[in-house]
C-alpha angles and dihedrals in degrees: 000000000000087000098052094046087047099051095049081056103045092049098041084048083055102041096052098041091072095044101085105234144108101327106025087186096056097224120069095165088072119259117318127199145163101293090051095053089052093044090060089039090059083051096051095049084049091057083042100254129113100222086184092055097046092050093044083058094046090054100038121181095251090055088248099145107225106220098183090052091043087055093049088060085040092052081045092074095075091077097083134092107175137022085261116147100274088051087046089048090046089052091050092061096046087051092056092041099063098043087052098043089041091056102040092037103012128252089266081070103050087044090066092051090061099043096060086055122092119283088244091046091051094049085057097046095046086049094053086053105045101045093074085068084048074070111046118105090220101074119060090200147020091245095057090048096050090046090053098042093052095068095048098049100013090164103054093042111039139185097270092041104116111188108240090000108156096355126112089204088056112033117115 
């Protein structure tokens, strides 16, 4: 399971990486390796989820994306409470994730994954998605970011999305 995790990371990281966009690097989470995945791993069976499991069901062998088990990683990001390096692990999952299901199944897709989700739940996960483009040296500000980002993925990021609004791991 560590190995199949790993590897959806690693190749999306790649992939992306030389794709110009918004991280060059692919990972803007900072670089995340084995020992990071099992240390998160070790975190989610304490709270009494198998992150490995869930993610091997999202990404099943036939392509067919599992929505339920892609919800029930989406619901786990309530369990942190800081950027520390589980939650930036974790980021770096749901990053991925979204670049590899919007690509297989299309944003639209994932979108609605999210939107089924709590309200607390989608603030997390918008969050998760928007701060690697806190990071970017192209854009000066988070509003200019989010504006231009918005048009890109309006779906994922809407009018009433705040970035860190409400959320201790995110709040400036």
């Amino acid at each position: 399971m560590t190995r199949i995790l790993l590897a959806i990371l690693l190749a999306t990281a790649a992939a992306h990486a030389r794709t110009p966009g918004p991280t060059p690097d692919g990972q803007p989470f900072g670089s995340i390796g084995p020992p990071d995945v099992d240390r998160l791993q070790k975190f989610a069976l304490t709270r009494g989820f198998n992150l490995k499991t869930e993610m091997a069901r999202v990404y099943s062998p036939n392509n067919k994306l599992d929505e339920e088990a892609l919800g029930r990683v989406l619901v786990f990001s309530r369990q942190f409470n800081t950027l520390d390096r589980n939650a930036r692990a974790y980021g770096q999952i749901i990053y991925s994730s979204f670049l590899r299901i919007g690509e297989v199944a299309g944003v639209p897709q994932y979108v609605k994954i999210i939107d089924r989700q709590r309200p607390d739940v989608q603030q997390r996960v918008r969050d998760f998605l928007f701060y690697p483009f806190t990071r970017h040296p192209k854009f000066r500000s988070e509003e200019e970011a989010l504006k231009q980002i918005r048009n890109i993925y309006p779906g994922v990021f809407p009018k009433h999305f705040q970035f860190g609004r409400g959320d201790p791991i995110f709040a400036k």
